[in-house]
VOVOMAR-157040 format. One record per residue (C-alpha): residue in three letters; x, y, z. Coordinates in pm, whole numbers, plus 50000, padded with zeros to 5 digits. Layout:
<nodes>
NODE  rest   east  north     up
NODE   Ala      X      Y      Z
...
</nodes>
This chain:
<nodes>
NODE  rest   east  north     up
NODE   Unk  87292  82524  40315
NODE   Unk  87222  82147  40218
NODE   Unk  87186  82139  39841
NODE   Unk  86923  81878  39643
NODE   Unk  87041  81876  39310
NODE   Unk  87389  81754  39141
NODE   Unk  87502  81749  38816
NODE   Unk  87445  81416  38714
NODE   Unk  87114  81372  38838
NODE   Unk  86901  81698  38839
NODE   Unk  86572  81580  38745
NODE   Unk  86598  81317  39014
NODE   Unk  86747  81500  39316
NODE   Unk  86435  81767  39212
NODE   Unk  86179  81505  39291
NODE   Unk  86384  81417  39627
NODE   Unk  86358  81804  39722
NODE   Unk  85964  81769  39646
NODE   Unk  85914  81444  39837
NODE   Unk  86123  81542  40106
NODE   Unk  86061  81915  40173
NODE   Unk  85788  81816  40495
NODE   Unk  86072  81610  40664
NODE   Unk  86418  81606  40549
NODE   Unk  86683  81423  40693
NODE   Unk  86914  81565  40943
NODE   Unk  87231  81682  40812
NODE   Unk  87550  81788  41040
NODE   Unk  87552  82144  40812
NODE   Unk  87197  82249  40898
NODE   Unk  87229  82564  41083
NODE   Unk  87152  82507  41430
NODE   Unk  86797  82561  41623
NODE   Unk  86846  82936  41730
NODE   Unk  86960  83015  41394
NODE   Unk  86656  82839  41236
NODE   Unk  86431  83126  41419
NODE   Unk  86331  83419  41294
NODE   Unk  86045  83477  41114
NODE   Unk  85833  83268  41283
NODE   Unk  85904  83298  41649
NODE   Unk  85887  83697  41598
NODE   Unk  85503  83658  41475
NODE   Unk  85417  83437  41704
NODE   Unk  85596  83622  42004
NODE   Unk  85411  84009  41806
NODE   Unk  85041  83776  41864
NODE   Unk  85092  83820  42231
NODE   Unk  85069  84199  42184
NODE   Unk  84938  84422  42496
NODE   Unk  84566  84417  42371
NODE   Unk  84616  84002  42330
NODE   Unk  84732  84034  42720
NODE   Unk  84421  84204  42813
NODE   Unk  84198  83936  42587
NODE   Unk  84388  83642  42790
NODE   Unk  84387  83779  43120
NODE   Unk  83989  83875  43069
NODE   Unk  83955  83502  43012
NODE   Unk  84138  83364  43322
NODE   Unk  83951  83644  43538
NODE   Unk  83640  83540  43429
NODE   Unk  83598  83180  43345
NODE   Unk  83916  83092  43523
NODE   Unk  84065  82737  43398
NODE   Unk  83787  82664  43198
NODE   Unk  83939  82886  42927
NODE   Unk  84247  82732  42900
NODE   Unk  84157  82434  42629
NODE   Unk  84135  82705  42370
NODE   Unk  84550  82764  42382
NODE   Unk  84526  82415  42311
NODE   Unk  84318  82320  42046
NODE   Unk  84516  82695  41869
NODE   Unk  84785  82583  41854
NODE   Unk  84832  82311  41587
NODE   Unk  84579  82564  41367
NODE   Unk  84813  82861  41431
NODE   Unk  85109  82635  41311
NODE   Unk  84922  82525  40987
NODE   Unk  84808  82896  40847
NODE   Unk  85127  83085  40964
NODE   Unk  85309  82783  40770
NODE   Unk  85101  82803  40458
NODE   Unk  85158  83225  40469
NODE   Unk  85536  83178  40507
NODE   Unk  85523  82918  40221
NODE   Unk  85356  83141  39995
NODE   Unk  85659  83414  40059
NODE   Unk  85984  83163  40035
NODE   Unk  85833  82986  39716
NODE   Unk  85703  83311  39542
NODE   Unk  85973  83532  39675
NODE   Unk  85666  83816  39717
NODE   Unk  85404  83897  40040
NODE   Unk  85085  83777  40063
NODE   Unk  84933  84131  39878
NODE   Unk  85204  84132  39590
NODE   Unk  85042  83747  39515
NODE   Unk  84675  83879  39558
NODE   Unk  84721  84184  39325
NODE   Unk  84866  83928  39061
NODE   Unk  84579  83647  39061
NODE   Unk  84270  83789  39233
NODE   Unk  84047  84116  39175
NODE   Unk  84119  84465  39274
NODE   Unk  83829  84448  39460
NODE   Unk  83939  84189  39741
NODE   Unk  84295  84312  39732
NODE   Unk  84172  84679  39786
NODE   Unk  83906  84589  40092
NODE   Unk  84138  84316  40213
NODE   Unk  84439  84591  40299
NODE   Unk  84192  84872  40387
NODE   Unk  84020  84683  40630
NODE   Unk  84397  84562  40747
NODE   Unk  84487  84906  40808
NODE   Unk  84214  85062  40984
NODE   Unk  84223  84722  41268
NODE   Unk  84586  84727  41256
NODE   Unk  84611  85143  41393
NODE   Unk  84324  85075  41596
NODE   Unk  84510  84835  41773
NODE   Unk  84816  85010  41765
NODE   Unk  84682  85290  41953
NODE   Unk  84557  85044  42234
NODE   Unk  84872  84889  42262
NODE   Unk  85089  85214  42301
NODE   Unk  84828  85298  42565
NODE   Unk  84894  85004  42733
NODE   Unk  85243  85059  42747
NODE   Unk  85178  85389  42884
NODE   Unk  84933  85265  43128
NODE   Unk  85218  85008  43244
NODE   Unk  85505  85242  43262
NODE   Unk  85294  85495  43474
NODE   Unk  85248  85198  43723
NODE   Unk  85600  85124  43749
NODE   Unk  85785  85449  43732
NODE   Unk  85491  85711  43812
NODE   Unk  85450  86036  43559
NODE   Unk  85171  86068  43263
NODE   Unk  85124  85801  43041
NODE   Unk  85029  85957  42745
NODE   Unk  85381  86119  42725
NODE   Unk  85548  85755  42796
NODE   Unk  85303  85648  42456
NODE   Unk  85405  85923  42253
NODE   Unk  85738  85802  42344
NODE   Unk  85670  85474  42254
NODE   Unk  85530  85563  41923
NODE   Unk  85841  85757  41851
NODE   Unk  86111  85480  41917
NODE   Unk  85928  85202  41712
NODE   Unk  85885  85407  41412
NODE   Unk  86304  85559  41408
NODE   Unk  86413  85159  41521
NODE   Unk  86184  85058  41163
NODE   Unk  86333  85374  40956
NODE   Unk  86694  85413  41045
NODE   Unk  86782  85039  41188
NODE   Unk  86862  84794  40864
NODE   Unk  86654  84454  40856
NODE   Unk  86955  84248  40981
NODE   Unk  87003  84467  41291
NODE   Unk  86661  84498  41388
NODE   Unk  86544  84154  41331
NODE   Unk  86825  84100  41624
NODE   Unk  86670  84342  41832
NODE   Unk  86302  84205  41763
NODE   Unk  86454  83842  41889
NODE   Unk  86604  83947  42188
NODE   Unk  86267  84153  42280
NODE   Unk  86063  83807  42242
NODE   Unk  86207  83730  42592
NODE   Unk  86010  83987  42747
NODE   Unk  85730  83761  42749
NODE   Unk  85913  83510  42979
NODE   Unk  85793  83738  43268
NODE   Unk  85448  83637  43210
NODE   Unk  85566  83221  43232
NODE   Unk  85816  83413  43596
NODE   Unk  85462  83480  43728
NODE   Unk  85384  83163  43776
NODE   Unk  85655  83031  44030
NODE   Unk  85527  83334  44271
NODE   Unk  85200  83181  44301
NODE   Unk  85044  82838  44425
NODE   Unk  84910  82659  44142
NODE   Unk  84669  82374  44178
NODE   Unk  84791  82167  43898
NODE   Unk  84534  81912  43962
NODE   Unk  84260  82138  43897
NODE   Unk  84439  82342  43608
NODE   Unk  84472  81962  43414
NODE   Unk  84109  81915  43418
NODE   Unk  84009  82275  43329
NODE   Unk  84250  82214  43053
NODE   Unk  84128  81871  42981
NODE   Unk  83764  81824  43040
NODE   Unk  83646  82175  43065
NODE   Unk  83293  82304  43175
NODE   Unk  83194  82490  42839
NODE   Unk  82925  82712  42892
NODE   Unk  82685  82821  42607
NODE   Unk  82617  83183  42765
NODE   Unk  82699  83477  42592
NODE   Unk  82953  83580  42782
NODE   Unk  83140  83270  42761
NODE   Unk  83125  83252  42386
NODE   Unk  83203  83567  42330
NODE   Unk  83501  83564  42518
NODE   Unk  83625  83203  42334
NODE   Unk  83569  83409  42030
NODE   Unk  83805  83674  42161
NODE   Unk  84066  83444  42207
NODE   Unk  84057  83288  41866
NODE   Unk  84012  83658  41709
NODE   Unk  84317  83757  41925
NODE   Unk  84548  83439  41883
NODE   Unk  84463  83385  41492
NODE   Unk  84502  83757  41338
NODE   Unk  84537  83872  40980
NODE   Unk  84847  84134  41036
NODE   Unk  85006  83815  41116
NODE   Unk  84967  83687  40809
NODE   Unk  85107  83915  40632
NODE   Unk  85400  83944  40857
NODE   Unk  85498  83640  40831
NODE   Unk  85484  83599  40486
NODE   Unk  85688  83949  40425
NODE   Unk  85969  83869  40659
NODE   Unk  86040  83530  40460
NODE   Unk  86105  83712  40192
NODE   Unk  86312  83996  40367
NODE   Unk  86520  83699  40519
NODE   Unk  86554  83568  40170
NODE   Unk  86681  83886  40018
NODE   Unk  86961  83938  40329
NODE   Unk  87131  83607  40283
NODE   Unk  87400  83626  39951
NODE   Unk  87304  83343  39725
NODE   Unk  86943  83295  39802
NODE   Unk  86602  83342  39577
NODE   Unk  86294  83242  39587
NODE   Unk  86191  82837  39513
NODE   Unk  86070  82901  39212
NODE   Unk  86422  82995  39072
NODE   Unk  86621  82797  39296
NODE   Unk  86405  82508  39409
NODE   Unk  86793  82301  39538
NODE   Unk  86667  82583  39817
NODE   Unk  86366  82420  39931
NODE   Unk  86498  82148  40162
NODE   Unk  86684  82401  40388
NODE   Unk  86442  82663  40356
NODE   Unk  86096  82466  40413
NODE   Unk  86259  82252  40695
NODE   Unk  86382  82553  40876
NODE   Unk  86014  82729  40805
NODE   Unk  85863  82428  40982
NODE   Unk  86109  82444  41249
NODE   Unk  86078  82809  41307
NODE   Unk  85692  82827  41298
NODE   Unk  85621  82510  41537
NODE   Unk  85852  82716  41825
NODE   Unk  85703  83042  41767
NODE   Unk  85369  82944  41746
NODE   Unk  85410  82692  42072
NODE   Unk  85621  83000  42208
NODE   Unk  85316  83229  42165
NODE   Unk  85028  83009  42315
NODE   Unk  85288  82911  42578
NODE   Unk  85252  83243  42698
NODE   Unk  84901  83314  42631
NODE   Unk  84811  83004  42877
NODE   Unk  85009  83080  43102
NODE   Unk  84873  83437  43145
NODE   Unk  84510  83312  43177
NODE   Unk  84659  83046  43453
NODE   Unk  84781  83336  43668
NODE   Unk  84483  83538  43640
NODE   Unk  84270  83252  43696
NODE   Unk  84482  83154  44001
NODE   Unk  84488  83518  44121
NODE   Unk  84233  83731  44018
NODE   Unk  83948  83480  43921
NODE   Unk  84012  83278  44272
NODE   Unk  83986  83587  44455
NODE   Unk  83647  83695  44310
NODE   Unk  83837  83987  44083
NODE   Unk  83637  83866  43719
NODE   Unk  83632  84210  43537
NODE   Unk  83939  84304  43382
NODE   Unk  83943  84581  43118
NODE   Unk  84282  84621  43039
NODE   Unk  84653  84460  43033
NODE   Unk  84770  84715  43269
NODE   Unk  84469  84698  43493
NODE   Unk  84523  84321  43520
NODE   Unk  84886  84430  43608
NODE   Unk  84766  84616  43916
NODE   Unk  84499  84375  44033
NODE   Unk  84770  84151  44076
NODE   Unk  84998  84323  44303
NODE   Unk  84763  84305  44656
NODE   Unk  84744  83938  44575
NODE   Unk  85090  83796  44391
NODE   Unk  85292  84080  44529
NODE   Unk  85543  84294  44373
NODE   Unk  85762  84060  44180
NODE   Unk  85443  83958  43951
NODE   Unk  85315  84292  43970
NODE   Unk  85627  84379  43805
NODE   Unk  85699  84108  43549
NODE   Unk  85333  84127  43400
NODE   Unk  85408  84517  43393
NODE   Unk  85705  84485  43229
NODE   Unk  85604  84218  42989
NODE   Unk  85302  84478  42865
NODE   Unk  85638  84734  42751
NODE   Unk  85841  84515  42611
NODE   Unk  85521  84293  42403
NODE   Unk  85439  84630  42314
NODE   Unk  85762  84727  42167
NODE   Unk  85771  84380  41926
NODE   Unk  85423  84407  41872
NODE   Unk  85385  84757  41730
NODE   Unk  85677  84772  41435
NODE   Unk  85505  84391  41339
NODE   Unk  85106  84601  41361
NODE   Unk  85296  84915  41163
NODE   Unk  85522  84676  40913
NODE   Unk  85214  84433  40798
NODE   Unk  85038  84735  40715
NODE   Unk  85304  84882  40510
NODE   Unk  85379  84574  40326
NODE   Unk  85044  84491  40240
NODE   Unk  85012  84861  40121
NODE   Unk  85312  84853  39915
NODE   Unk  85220  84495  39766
NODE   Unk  84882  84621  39689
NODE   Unk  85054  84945  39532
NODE   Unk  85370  84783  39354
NODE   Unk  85577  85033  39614
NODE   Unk  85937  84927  39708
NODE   Unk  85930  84760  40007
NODE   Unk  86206  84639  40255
NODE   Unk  86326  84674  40619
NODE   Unk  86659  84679  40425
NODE   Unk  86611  85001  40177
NODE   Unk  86702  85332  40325
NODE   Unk  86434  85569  40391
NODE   Unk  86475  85785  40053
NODE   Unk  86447  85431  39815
NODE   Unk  86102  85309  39960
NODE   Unk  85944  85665  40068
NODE   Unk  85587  85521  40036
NODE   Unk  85667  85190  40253
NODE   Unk  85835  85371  40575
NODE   Unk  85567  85683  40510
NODE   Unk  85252  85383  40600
NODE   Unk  85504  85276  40886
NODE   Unk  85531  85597  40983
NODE   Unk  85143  85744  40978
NODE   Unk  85003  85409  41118
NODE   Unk  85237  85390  41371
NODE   Unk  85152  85829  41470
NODE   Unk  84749  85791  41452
NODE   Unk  84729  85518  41666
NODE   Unk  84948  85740  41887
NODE   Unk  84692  85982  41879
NODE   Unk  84430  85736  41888
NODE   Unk  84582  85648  42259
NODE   Unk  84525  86011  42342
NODE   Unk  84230  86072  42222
NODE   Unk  83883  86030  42422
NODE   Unk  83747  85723  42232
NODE   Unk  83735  85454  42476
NODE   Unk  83989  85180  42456
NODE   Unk  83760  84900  42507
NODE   Unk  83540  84994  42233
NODE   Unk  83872  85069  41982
NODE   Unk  83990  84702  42128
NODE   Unk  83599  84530  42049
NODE   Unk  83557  84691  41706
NODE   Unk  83932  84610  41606
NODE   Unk  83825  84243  41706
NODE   Unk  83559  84237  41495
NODE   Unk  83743  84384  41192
NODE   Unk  84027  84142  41210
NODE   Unk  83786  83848  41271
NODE   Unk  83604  83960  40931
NODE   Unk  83883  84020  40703
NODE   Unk  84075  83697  40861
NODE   Unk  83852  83419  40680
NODE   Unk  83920  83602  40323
NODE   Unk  84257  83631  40373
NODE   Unk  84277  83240  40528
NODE   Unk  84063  83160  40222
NODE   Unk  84238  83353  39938
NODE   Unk  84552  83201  40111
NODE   Unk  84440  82828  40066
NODE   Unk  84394  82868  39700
NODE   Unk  84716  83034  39639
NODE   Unk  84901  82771  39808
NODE   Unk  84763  82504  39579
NODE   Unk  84810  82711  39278
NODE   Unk  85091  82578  39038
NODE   Unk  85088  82923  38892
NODE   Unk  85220  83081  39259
NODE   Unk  85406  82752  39419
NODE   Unk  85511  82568  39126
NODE   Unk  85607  82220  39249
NODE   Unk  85561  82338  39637
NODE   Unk  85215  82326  39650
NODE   Unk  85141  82223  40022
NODE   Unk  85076  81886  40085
NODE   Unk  84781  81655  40264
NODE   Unk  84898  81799  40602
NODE   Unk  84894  82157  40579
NODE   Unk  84617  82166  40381
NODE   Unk  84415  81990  40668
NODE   Unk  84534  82226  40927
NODE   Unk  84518  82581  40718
NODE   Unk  84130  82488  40629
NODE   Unk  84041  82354  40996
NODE   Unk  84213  82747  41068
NODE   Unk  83984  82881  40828
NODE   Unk  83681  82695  40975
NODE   Unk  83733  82779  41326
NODE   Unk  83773  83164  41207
NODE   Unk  83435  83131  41016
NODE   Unk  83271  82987  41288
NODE   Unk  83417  83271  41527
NODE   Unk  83317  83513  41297
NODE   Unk  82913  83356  41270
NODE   Unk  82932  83311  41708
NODE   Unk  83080  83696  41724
NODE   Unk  82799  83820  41496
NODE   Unk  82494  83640  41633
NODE   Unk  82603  83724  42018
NODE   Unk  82689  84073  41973
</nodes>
């Protein structure tokens, strides 16, 4: 790890490290590119979850390549807030409800992680559906034994797998989404056309088109994220010997801000890499061939087969399984860790089950209700729509509580964001609020 301070000149090299923590020179011991990745590429890789599949592929059924600007104009907005959250947990060494609980009412933190927990089950039920619904299409039998199954797995990988084993596993099961980018080489694209839908879109100011822009944002800029994010800095800080939080060992902050930055541009452009491309098939497939209703990922999954044939058929099926297995432990985890912060609970990936009891035991019952959730007889869509709304509400506190912390010298110190991320975290914040207003008035 490059080091900023010396002997001879600490109060010097410190400014350095604070002038230079946006863009820091190269140096031939920085870890390498893969290494850098972690944190960031596994939250933005978890935002393309099974219900996010669904949201996109609704999109490119429907409007077709006029829905494809809104990956775009995400993406530098998704960079800026998930930067600001992981900030917040590498400077202060604690998640985003730890910081709450410490400077802000009981009253916010309480609603904030209540509200949290009720969207994040919600949404894990429709996931494991999904992946039920996907693995009945490719291998036959009843789903709702394939979820339960599903459930199952991602809560014993979270309780008996140690933070540095399964943040491996949660890497290598980002490549699942590949299959969705596979799709596209099986179908003829007309690039010409997809450029100007991307470009110079036809924006309509119907209800339905509105309403599905504001389920993209809603599903591409989501609050579990957030807290995610900010968690796994400082899980990633506490497995490497020798490293603390910026406050205590700000000759940290070059490495550690520069391989943030690093991290979150990739998983970020990772994650609306896929999400455009999955509105680009379905617009090429479905939406070409007059197919504009899609309900689900794993109805989008069989629309495709008469039309892209079996090899897409099967890489968008198998992309909904293994989305759905990063997706869930990151719905389950930000619940716990926003529980425990709220609670003052131990709370690590790392700990064994009988050290933080209260942390795996949110995993844990999250992780079964929205099992049973998925085999219940509420209807998905409606679970999917209201767990929409309740992220979309409790996003612009959480974006707005985390835009004050970051320029608080009482939670950053000296790493209080700069001009940049500033910009970007309250243009976020902005396009959430706005969401929010356009979701209320159409609905």
């Amino acid at each position: 790890m490059m080091m900023l301070r010396n002997n001879n000149s600490e109060k010097s090299s410190m400014d350095t490290a604070i002038d230079n923590s946006d863009n820091p020179p190269g140096n031939s011991s920085d870890a390498s590119t893969l290494a850098k990745l972690g944190p960031g590429l596994i939250t933005g890789a978890a935002d393309d979850d099974p219900s996010g599949i669904a949201t996109y592929s609704q999109a490119g059924a429907q409007f077709g390549f006029n829905m494809l600007w809104t990956v775009l104009l995400t993406y530098p907005l998704m960079v800026g807030i998930q930067v600001v959250s992981a900030r917040i947990g590498r400077v202060s060494g604690h998640g985003l409800a730890t910081n709450i609980a410490r400077h802000y009412p009981r009253w916010l933190l309480y609603s904030i992680v209540g509200l949290l927990l009720v969207a994040n089950t919600i949404n894990i039920g429709a996931d494991v559906a999904a992946m039920g619904e996907a693995t009945r299409l490719l291998a036959g039998g009843p789903a709702h034994w394939y979820a339960i199954g599903f459930g199952l797995l991602s809560v014993m990988l979270q309780v008996l797998v140690p933070y540095h084993r399964y943040v491996r596993v949660l890497k290598w099961l980002t490549l699942a989404l590949l299959a969705y980018v596979a799709t596209v080489f099986v179908v003829r694209i007309p690039w010409q056309q997809v450029a100007v839908g991307t470009l110079l879109p036809h924006i309509s100011l119907k209800t339905e088109y509105i309403t599905t822009v504001v389920a993209v944002f809603g599903t591409t800029i989501s609050p579990y994220l957030f807290f995610w994010q900010a968690s796994q800095e400082v899980e990633d800080m506490r497995a490497k010997p020798g490293e603390q939080d910026l406050l205590h060992s700000p000759e940290q902050a070059r490495a550690s801000l520069r391989r943030i930055k690093v991290d979150t541009y990739i998983g970020m452009g990772f994650s609306n890499m896929v999400a455009f491309f999955i509105i680009l098939t379905t617009a090429v497939t479905l939406h070409m061939h007059g197919i504009t209703d899609i309900q689900s990922s794993a109805q989008a999954a069989q629309a495709l087969r008469p039309i892209a044939g079996d090899f897409a058929f099967l890489m968008f099926s198998a992309g909904i399984i293994g989305t759905g297995l990063l997706a869930i432990p990151v719905l389950a985890g930000s619940s716990a860790y926003a529980t425990a912060g709220a609670f003052h609970w131990d709370n690590s990936l790392e700990y064994t089950p009988s050290k933080a009891k209260a942390f795996y035991s949110v995993i844990a019952i999250s992780t079964v209700i929205g099992v049973v959730l998925s085999l219940s007889a509420i209807d998905p869509i409606k679970a999917l729509y209201w767990s929409a709304v309740i992220n979309g509400v409790i996003s612009v506190p959480v974006m707005v509580v985390m835009m004050l912390m970051a320029v608080k010298p009482e939670i950053m110190g000296q790493f209080v964001i700069k001009t940049k991320w500033k910009i970007l975290g309250w243009l976020a914040t902005g396009l959430m609020s706005l969401a929010v207003v356009a979701m209320l008035v159409t609905s």
